[in-house]
Backbone as JSON, one array per atom type, in Angstrom:
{
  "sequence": "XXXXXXXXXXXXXXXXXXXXXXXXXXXXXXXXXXXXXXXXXXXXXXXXXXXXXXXXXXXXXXXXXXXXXXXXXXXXXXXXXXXXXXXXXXXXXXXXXXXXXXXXXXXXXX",
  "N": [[-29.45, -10.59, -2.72], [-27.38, -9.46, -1.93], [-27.59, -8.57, 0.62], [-27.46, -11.64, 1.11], [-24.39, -11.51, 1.06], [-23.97, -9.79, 2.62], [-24.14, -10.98, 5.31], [-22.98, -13.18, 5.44], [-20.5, -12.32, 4.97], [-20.65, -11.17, 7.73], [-20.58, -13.22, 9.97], [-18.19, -14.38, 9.21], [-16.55, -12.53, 10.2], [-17.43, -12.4, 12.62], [-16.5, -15.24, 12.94], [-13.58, -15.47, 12.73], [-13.07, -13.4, 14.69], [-13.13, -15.06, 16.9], [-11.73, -17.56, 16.71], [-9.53, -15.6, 16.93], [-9.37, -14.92, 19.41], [-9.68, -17.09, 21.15], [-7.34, -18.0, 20.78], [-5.44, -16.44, 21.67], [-6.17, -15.79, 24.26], [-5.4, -13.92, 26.92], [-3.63, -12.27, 25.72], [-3.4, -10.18, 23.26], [-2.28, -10.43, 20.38], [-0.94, -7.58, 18.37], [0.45, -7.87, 15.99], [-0.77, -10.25, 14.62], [-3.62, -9.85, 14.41], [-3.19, -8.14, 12.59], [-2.01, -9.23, 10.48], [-3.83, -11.31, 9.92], [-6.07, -9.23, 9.35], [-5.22, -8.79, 6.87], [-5.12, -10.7, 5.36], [-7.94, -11.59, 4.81], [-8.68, -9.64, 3.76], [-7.0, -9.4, 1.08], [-8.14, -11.38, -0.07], [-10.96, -10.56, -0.19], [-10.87, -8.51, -1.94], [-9.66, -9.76, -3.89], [-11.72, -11.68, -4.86], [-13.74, -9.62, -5.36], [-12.4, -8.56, -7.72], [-12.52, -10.9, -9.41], [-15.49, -11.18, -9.87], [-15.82, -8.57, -10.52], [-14.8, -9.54, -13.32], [-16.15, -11.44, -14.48], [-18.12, -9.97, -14.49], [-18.11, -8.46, -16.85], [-17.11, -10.26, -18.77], [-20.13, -11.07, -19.66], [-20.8, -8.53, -20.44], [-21.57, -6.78, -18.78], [-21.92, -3.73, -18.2], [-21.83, -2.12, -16.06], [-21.86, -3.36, -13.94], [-19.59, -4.47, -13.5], [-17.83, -1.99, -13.18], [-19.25, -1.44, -10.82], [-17.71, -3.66, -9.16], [-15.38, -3.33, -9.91], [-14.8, -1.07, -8.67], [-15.22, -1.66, -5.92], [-12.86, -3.98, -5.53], [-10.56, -1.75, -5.78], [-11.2, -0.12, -4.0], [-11.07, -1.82, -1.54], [-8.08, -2.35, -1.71], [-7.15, -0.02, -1.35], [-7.9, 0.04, 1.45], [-6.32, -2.36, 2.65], [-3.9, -1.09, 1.7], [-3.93, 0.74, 3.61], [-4.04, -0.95, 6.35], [-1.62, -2.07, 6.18], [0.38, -0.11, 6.51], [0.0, 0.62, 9.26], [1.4, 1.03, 12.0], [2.44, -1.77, 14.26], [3.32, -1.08, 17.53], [5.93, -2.38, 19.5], [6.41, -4.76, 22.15], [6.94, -3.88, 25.62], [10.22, -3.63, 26.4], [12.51, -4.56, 28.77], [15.55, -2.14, 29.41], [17.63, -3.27, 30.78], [18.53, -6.85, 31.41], [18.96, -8.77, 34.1], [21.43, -11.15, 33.93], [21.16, -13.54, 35.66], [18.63, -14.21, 35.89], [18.03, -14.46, 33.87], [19.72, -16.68, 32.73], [19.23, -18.59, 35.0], [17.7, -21.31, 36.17], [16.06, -21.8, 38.5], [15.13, -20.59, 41.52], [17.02, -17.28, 42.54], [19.49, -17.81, 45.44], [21.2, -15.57, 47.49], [23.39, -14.08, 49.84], [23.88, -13.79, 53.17]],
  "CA": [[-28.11, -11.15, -2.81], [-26.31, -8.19, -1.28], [-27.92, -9.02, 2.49], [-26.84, -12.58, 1.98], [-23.29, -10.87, 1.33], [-23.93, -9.01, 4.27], [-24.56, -11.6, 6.56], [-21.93, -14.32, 5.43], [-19.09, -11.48, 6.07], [-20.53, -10.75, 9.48], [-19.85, -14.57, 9.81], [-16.69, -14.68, 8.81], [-15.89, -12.0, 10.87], [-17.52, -12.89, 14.18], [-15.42, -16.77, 13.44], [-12.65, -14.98, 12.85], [-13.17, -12.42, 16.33], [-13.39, -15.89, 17.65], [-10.31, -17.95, 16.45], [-7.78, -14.38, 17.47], [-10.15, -14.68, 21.15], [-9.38, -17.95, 21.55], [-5.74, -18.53, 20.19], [-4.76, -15.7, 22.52], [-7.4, -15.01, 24.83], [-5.0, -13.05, 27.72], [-2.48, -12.26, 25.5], [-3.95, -10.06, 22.33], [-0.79, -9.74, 19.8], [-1.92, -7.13, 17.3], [0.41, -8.21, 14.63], [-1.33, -11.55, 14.6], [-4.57, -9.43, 14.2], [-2.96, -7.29, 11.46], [-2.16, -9.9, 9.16], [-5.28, -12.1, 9.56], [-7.41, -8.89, 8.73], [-5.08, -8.54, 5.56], [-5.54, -11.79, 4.31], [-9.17, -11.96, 4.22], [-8.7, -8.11, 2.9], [-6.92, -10.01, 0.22], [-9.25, -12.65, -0.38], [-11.9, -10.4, -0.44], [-9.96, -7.76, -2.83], [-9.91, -11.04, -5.01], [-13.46, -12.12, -5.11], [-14.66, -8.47, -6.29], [-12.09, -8.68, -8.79], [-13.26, -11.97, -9.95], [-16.58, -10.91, -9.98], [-15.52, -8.11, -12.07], [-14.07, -9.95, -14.73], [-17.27, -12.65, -14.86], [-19.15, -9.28, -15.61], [-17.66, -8.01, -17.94], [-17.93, -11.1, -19.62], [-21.77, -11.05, -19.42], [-21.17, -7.58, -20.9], [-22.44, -5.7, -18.01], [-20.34, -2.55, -18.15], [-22.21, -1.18, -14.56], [-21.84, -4.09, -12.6], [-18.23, -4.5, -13.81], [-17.63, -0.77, -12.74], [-18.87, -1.63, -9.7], [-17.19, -4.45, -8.51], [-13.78, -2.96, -9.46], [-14.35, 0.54, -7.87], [-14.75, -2.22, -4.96], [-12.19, -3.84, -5.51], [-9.8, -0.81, -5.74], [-11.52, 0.94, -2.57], [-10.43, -2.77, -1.0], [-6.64, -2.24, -1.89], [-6.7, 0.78, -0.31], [-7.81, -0.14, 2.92], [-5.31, -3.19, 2.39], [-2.58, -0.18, 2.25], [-3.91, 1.37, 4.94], [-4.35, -1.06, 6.98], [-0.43, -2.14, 5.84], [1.1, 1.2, 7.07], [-0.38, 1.0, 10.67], [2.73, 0.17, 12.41], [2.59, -2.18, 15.46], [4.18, -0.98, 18.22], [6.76, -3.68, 19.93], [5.9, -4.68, 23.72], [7.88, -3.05, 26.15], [11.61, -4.68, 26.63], [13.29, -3.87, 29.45], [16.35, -1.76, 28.91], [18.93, -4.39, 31.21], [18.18, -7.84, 31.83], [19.33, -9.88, 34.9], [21.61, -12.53, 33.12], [21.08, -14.85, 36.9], [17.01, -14.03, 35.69], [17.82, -15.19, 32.24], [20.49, -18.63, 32.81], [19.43, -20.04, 36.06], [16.29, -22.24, 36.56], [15.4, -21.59, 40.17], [15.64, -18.72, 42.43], [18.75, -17.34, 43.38], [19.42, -17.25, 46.73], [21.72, -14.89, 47.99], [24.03, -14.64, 50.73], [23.17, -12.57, 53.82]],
  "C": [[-27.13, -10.35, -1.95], [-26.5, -8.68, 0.23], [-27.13, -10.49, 2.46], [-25.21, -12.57, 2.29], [-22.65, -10.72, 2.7], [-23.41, -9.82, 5.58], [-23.36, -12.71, 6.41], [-20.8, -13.38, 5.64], [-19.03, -11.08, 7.06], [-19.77, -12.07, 10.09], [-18.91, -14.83, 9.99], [-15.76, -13.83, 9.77], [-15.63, -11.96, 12.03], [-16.59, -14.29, 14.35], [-14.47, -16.34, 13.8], [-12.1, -14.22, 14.49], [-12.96, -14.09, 17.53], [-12.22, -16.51, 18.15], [-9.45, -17.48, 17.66], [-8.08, -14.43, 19.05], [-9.6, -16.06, 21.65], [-8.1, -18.54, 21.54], [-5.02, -17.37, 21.79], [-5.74, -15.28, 23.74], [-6.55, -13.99, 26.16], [-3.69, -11.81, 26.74], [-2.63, -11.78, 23.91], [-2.52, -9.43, 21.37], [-1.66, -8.87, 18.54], [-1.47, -7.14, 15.65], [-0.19, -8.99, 13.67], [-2.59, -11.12, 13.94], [-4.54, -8.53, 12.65], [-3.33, -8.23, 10.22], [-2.94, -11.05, 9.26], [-5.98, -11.09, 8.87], [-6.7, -8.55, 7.22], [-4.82, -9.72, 4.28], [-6.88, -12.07, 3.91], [-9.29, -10.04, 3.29], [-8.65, -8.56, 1.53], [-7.47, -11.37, -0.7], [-10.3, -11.8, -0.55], [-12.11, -9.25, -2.05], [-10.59, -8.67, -4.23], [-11.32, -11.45, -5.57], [-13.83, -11.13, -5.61], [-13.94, -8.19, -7.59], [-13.01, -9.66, -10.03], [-14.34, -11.8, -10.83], [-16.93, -10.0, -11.25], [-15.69, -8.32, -13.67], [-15.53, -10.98, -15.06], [-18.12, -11.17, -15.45], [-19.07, -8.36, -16.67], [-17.64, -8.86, -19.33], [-19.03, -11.52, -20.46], [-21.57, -9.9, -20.24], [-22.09, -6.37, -20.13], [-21.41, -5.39, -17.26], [-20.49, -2.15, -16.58], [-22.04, -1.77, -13.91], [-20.52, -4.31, -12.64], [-17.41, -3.64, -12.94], [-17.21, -1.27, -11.55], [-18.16, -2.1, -8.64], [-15.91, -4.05, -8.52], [-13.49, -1.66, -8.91], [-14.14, -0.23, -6.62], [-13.85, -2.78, -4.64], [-11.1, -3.04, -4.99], [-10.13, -0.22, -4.28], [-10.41, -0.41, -1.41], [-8.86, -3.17, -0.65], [-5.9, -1.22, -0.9], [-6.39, 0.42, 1.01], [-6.54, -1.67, 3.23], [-3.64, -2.35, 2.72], [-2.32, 0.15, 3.15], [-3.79, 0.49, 6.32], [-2.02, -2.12, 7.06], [0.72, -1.09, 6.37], [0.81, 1.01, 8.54], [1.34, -0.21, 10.88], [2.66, -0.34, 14.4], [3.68, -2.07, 16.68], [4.56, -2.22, 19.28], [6.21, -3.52, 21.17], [7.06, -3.92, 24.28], [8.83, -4.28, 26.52], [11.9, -4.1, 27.56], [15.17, -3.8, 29.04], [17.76, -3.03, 29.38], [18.17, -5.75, 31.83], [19.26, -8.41, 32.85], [19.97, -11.15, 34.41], [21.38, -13.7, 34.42], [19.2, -14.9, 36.24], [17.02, -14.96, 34.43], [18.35, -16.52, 31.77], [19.53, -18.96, 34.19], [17.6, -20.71, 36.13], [15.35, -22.46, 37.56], [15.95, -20.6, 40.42], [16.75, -18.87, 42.96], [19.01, -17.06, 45.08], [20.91, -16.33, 46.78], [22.03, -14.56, 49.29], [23.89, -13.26, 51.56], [24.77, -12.16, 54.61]]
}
């Protein structure tokens, strides 16, 4: 069960690698990348909760454990991956307002 785990979150991750490759393919924004990997963080967070709580149900204290030490480890990296702070592209300090109103090139007078 664990391998087919394995193998359906490689999955998910290579679609995913796919999607952020193809939505942007010259042009890689890494906030875009942030909060995709912290929604399936949170989706996955969720599911070991879940899982949790179904075994605890069952009455199986060890698999319970487990799933919410995973869980919890999952939150973390959720924090951590919450703190990384995306640095902005570069702006330039003065813009050209003839660069920024006009629609064609300016000519200029010799």
């Amino acid at each position: 069960m664990a391998k087919l785990h394995d193998m359906r979150l490689k999955l998910l991750i290579q679609q995913e690698h796919e999607r952020i490759s193809k939505s942007r393919p010259n042009d890689l924004d890494l906030s875009i990348v942030q909060a995709r990997c912290l929604c399936w963080l949170a989706l996955l967070a969720e599911a070991h909760e879940d899982q949790a709580n179904d075994a605890e149900k069952r009455g199986d204290a060890e698999q319970a454990m487990g799933w919410f030490a995973d869980s919890m480890r999952l939150r973390d990296v959720i924090n951590l991956v919450t703190s990384i702070e995306i640095p902005l592209p570069d702006i330039p300090d003065s813009l050209d307002e003839n660069d920024e109103l006009s629609d064609g090139p300016t000519i200029m007078p010799k």
